[in-house]
N, C-alpha and C positions, 0 to 999 in steps of 0.2 A: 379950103382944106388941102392940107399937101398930099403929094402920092404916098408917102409915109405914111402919114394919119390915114389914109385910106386902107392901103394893105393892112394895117393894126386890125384896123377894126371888123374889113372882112376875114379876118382871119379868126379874131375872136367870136364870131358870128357863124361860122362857116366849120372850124373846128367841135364845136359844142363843146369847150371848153377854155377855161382863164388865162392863156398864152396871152406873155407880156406884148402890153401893147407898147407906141411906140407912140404914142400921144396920151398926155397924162391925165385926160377928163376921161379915158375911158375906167371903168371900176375890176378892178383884177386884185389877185392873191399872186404874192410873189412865187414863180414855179420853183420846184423842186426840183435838182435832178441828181440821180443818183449814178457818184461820181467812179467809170469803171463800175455803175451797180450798187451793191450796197456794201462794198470793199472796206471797208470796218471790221468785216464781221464772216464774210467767204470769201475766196481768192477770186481775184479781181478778172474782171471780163469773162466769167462763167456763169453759165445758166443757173448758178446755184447762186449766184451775187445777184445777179440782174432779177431775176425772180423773187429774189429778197425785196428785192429795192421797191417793185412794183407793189408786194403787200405791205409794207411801211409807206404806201403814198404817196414813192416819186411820179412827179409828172413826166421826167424824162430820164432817160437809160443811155448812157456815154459809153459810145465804142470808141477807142483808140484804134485808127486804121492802119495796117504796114501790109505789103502783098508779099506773095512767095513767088514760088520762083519762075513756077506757072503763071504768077498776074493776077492770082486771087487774094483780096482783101478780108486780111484779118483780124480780131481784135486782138491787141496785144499794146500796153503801155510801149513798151520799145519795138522796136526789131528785132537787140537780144532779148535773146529766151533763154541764157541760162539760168536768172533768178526768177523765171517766173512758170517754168517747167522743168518736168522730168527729165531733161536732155543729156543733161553732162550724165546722166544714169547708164543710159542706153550706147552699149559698145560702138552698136551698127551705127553712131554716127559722130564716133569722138573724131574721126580725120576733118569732122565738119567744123571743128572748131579753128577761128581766126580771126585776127586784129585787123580792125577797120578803123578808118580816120571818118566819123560823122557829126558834120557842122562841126567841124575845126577841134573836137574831139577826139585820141585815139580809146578805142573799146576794143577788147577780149573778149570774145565768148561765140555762142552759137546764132547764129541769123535767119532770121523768115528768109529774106529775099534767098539762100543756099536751100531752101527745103521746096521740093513741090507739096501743094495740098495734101496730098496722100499721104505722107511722109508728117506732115503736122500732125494730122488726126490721128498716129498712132501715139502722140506725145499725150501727157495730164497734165493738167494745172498744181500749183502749187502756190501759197503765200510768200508773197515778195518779203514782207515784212515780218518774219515768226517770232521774232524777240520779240517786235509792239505789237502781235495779235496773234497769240498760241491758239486762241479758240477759232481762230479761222484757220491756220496752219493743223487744224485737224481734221480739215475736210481735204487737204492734200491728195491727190491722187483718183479723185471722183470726177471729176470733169475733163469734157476734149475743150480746144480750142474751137473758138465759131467762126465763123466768117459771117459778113456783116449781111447779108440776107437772112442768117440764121438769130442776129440778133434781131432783125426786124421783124421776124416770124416771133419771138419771147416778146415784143412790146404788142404787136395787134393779139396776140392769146392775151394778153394782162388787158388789153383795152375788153375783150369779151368777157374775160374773168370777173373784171370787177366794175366795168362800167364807165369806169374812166378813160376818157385819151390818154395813153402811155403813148408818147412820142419818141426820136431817136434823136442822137447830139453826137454825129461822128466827126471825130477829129481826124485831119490828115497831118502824118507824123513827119517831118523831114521829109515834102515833097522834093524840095531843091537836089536834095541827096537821091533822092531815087530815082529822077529824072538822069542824072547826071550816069548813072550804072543801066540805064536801058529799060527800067518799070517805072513809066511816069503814071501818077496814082490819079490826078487830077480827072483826066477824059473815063479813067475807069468807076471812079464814085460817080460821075454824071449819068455815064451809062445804066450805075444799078441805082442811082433816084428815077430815071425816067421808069427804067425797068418794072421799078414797083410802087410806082406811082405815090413820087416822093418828090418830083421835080414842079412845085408849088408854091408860091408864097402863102400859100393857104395850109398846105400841109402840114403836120404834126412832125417837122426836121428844124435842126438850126445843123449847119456846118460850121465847122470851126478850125481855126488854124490860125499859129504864130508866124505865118511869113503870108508878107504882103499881097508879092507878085500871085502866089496863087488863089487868095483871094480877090484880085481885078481878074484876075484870068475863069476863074470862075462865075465873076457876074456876068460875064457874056455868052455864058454855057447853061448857067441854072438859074430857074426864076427860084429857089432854096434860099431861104434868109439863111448868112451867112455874118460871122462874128470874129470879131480880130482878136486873137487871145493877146495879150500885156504882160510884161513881169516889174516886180519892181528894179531890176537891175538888166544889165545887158538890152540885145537888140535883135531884130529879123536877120536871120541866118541868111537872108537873101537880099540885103541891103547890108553891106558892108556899110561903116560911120553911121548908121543911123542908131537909135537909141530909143527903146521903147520909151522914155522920156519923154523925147521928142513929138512922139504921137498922142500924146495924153495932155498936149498943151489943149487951152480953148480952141486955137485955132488948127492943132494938130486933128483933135477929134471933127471939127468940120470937112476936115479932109477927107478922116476916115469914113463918114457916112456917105462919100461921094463911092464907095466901093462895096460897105457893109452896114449891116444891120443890128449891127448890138456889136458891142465891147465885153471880153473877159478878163477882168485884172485881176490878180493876183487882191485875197481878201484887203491884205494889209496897205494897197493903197486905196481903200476906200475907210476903213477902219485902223489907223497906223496903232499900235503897238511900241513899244518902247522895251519891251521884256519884263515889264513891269506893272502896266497901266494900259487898259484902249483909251489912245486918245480920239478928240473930238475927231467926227468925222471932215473928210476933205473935199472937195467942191467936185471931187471927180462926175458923181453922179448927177450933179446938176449940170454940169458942162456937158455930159454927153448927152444926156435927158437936151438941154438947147442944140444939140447939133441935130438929136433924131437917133439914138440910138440909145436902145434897151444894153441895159446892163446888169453882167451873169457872173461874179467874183467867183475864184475858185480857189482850193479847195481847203472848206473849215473842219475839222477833225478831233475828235473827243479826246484824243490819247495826250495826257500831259506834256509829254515829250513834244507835242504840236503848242500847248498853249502858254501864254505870258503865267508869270509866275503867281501872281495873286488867283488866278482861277484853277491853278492846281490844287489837285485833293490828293488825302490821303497822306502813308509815312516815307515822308521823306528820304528814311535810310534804308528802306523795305528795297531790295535789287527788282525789283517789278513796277517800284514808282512810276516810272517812264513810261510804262505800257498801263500803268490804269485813267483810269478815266477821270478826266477833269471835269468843272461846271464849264461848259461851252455854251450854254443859251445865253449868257451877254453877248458873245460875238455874234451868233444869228439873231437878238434881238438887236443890236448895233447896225448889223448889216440891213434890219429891215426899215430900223427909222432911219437910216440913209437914203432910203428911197429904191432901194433894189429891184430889178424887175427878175433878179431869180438868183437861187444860190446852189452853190456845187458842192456837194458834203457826202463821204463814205459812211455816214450816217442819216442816210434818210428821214429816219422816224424821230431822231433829236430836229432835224431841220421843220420837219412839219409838227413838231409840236410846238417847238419856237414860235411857228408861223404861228398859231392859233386857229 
């Protein structure tokens, strides 16, 4: 039995609940996690999303992490927050607006790392997305920002609430960049896993991030199963020439399990697409499943505008087409006879009824 298949299984054991194992004789239900929450439907990384997600039956709740300026860590899809809060609203702090170059990007707009905590909490959430989700763009302006102890406090209330382990999936956002400006993010999420007793191969956490370096740098710091996000284009912001390609070989993925615990690719290299058709699935899952790593594809999404054209509904010429909802249960049932050990979806309660 390898140390792999061991961890798997204490953990399945140990958790009281169906977290992918990492050995495939053990019997599981692909987990759920509810992507930013249940972000389909309320504005993403709010207790109004996340709380969602937990009653539609995610097994886990994805904070995207960026720190302020203080060094506390918050959820927030980016750094900027001008599309995803009240900011550019509020006078007292339009001098804060400014152009940054991150991961070889230049961005405009307002920034965590410029805000102390105090200065976030007077900000609201708002929908990133209000053309594709006016019904969640109408909860605008009812939620603060959290910081990640505060999401972990909304998953153990959902694990009392309803009985289930609701576990955490926090991502770290452009480590490489915030080390680089004086808030390295890395030693501060280890801090607040130990803090709350999160720092487990056993525990109800996966971390996750798209550059390498701090995923090695992190297995030396957290026994946290730990997961290499993928795309199907580009490469780690911290490996110049490399190429997410690269790592997705057979032998690429053997590498990766010398560092991490599970692989996150993007759906469509597990299930490719054509804009037309899902075609057959691709070996990805079996080659990670033979290196030792669980695999968490992200993120599948209802709204036409997201899916290949035969699984669009509705009229065509209607200016809303884009924003209504397509048949998405092929993809999550695609995703699950691939062999998936979890998926990542703004709609939670399509993903668990997919599931069965």
């Amino acid at each position: 039995m390898t140390l792999l298949t061991r961890r798997a299984m204490t953990t399945a054991a140990l958790a009281g609940t169906l977290l992918p194992g990492l050995a495939r004789a053990i019997p599981r239900q692909p987990i759920v996690i509810g992507h930013r929450g249940c972000s389909g439907e309320r504005p993403e990384h709010t207790a109004l999303s996340y709380d969602r997600a937990i009653e539609q039956g995610a097994n886990f709740i994805e904070p995207d992490l960026v720190p302020t300026k203080d060094g506390h860590l918050v959820a927030r899809h980016e750094n900027e927050i001008g599309g995803t809060t009240d900011v550019a609203k509020r006078p007292e702090f339009a001098d804060r607006k400014a152009t940054k170059t991150i991961d070889g990007q230049q961005i405009s707009g307002w920034f965590t790392e410029d805000f102390t905590l105090a200065e976030i909490k007077t900000l609201r959430a708002r929908e990133r997305l209000p053309q594709l989700r006016p019904t969640s763009a109408a909860f605008d302006g009812q939620a603060q920002i959290l910081t990640f102890e505060e999401v972990v406090a909304i998953a153990r209330a959902g694990t009392q609430r309803t009985g289930r382990t609701i576990g955490v999936y926090p991502e770290l956002k452009h480590p490489t960049y915030f080390a680089s400006i004086g808030l390295p993010t890395e030693d501060r999420l280890v801090a607040k896993l130990k803090a709350l007793d999160l720092n487990a191969a056993t525990a109800p956490v996966f971390v996750q991030c798209f550059e390498v370096g701090t995923l090695k740098r992190l297995k030396a710091k957290t026994a946290a199963r730990l997961v290499l996000l993928v795309d199907g284009e580009g490469g780690p912001a911290d490996l110049l020439g490399v190429k997410y390609a690269d790592l997705i070989t057979a032998q690429g993925l053997k590498d990766v399990a010398v560092y991490a615990d599970g692989l996150g690719p993007n759906w469509n290299l597990v299930v490719p697409n054509d804009g037309q058709v899902l075609l057959p699935a691709t070996d990805l899952v079996k080659n990670a499943h033979a290196a030792g790593l669980a695999v968490h594809p992200w993120t599948v999404r209802a709204e036409n505008y997201f899916l290949p054209a035969p699984l669009r509904r509705g009229d065509a010429q209607s200016p809303a087409f884009l924003a209504q909802h397509g048949d998405v249960t092929p993809v999550f049932k695609a995703l699950y006879a691939a062999g998936v050990d979890g998926v990542f979806s703004d709609f939670p309660a399509l993903a668990v009824a997919a599931r069965g």
